[in-house]
C-alpha positions in Angstrom: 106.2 53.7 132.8 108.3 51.7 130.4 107.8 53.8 126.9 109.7 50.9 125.0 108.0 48.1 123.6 108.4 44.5 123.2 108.5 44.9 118.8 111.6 47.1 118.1 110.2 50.7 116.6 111.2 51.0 112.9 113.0 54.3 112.8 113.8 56.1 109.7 117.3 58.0 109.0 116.1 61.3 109.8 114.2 60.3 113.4 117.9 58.7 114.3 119.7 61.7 113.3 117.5 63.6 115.2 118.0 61.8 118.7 121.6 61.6 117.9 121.1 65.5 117.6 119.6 65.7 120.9 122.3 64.0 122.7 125.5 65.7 120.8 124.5 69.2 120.6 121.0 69.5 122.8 123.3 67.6 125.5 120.3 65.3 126.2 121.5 62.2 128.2 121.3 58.7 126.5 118.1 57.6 128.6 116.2 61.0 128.2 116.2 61.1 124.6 115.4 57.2 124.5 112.8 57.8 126.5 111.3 60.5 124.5 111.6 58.6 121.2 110.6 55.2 122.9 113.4 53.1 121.7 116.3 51.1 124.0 119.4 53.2 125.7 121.5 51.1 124.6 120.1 51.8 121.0 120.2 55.4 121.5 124.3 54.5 122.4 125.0 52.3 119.4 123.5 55.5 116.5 125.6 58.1 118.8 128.9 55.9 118.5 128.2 55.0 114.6 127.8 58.7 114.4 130.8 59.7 116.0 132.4 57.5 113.7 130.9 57.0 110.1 128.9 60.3 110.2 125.3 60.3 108.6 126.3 56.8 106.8 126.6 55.0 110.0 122.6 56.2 110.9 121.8 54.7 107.1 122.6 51.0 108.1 121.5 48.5 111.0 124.2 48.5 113.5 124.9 44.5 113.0 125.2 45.4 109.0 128.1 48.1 110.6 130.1 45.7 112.9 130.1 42.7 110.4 131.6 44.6 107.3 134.4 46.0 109.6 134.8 42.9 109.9 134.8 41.5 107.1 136.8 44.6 105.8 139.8 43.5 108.2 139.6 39.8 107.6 139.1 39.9 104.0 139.5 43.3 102.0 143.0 44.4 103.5 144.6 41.2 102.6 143.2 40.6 99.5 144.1 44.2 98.6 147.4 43.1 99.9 147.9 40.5 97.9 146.4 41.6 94.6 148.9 45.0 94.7 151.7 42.3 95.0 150.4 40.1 91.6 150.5 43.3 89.9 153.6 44.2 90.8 155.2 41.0 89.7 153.1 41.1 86.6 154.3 44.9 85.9 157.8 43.7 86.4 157.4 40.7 83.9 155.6 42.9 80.9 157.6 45.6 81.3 160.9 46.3 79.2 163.6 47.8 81.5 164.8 51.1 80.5 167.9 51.0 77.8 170.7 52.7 78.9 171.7 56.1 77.6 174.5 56.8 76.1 177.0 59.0 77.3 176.7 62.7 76.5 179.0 64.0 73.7 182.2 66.2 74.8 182.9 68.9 73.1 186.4 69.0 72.1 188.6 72.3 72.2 188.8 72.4 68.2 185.2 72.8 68.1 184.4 76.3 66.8 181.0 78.0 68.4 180.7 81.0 66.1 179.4 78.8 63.0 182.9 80.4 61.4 
């Protein structure tokens, strides 16, 4: 008997975390705990590896939503991160006055007399 159906099951946050709970610490198998909640192995797979991974935030988004901002965090974020660190450095370098030099410290001389006499 095939428990899944055609429509995909809308499952909430805490019904994932509970099946992910079932195969991490229960040490269900992938196809009995679909099975039991009547969604896809494959499904079952995807919240156990986003899981593994992002903890309870991966279970909070649709696994497509997960793969396309990594995504678009490598292709995008890192190098515009990269090169907006490197504008403000060159800006920080314009606008900011180098350091004046010190002068030398002052020698005492041997006439110099330390009593206040």
């Amino acid at each position: 008997m095939n428990t899944t159906s055609a429509q995909p099951r809308k499952m909430t946050v805490t019904q994932r975390a509970l099946i992910v709970q079932r195969v991490l610490v229960d040490r269900w198998t992938s196809a009995k705990a679909a099975a039991a909640f009547g969604v896809s192995e494959h499904l079952v797979d995807i919240w156990v590896a986003d899981y593994r991974r992002y903890g309870m935030a991966g279970l909070r988004r649709t696994p497509g939503k997960i793969v396309a901002l990594e995504i678009l965090h490598l292709a995008i974020g890192r190098p515009l991160r990269g090169a907006a660190r490197s504008i403000a450095n060159e800006l920080r370098r314009l606008f900011v006055r180098e350091r004046l030099p010190q002068p030398p410290p002052l020698r005492r001389s041997n006439h110099d007399r330390l009593g206040g006499e």
